[in-house]
C-alpha positions as CSV (number, residue, x, y, z in Angstrom):
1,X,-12.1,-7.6,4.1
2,X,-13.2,-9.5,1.0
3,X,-12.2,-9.9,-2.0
4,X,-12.4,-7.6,-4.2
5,X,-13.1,-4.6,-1.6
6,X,-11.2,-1.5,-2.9
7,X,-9.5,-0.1,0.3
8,X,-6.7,2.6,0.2
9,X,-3.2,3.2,2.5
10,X,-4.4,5.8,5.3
11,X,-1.0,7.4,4.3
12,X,-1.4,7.6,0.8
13,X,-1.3,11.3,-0.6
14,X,-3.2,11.3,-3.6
15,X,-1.8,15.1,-5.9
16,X,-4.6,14.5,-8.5
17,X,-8.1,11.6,-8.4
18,X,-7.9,12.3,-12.1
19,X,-4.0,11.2,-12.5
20,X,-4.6,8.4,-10.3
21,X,-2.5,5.4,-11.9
22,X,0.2,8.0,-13.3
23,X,3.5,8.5,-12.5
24,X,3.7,10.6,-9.6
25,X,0.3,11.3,-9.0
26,X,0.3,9.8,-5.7
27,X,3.2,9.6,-2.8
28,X,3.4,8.2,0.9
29,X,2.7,10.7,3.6
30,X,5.1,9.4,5.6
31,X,7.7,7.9,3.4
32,X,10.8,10.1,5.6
33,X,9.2,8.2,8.6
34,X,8.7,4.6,7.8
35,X,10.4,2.1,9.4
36,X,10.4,-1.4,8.4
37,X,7.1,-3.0,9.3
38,X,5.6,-0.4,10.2
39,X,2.2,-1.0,10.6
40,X,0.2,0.2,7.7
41,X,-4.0,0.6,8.4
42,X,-5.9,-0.3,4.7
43,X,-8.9,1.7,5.0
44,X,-12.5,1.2,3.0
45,X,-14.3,4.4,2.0
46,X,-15.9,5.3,5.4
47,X,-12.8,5.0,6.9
48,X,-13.2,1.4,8.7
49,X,-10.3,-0.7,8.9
50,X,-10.0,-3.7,6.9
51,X,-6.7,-5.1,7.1
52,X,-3.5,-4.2,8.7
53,X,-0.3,-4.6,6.5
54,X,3.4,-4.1,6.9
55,X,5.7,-1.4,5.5
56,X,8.5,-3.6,2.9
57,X,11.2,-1.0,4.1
58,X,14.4,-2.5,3.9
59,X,13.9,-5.9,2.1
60,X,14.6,-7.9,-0.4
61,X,10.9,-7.6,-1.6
62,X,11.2,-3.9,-1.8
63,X,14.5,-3.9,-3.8
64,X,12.8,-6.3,-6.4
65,X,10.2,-4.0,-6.8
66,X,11.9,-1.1,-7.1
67,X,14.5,-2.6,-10.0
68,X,11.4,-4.7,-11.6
69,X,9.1,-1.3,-11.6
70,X,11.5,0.7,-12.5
71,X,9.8,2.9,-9.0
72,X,12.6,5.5,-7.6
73,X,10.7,6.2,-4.2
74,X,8.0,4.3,-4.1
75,X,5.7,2.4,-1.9
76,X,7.0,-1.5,-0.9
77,X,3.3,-2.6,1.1
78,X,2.4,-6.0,0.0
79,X,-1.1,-7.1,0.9
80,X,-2.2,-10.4,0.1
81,X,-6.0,-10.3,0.1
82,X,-7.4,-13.7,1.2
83,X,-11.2,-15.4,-0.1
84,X,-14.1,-16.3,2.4
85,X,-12.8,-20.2,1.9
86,X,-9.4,-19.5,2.2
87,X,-9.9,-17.9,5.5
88,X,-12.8,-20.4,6.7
């Protein structure tokens, strides 16, 4: 993956491409299921994998961002996209 590559949560549900960055427009397909770290796949447009991230479920990070965001339900996946350099 590099920087600046748009990839998107094979379990996001998107309602609406036109709402996208809305409030509700998109949810997690399988929000009743997580588990914490759950492995979450970040997909590019054909579908490849480019990273594997972890579901926040049940941590201190998610709570943050829930009272921070002012988010009711909503998704707690932090992905921290490292540079060429940085990698090496």
């Amino acid at each position: 993956m590099h920087e600046g590559e748009r990839v998107y949560c094979e379990n996001l549900d998107l309602a609406d491409p036109k709402l996208l960055g809305l409030p509700l427009s998109t949810s997690c397909k399988v929000y009743e299921q997580r588990t914490p770290n759950m492995p979450i796949r970040m997909l590019r447009r054909d579908g490849t994998l480019a990273q594997q991230a972890v579901c926040g479920m049940g941590t201190e990070g998610e709570t943050w961002r829930i009272l921070t965001e002012g988010m009711g339900q909503g998704c707690s996946l932090t992905l921290r996209v490292t540079s060429e350099e940085e990698r090496g």
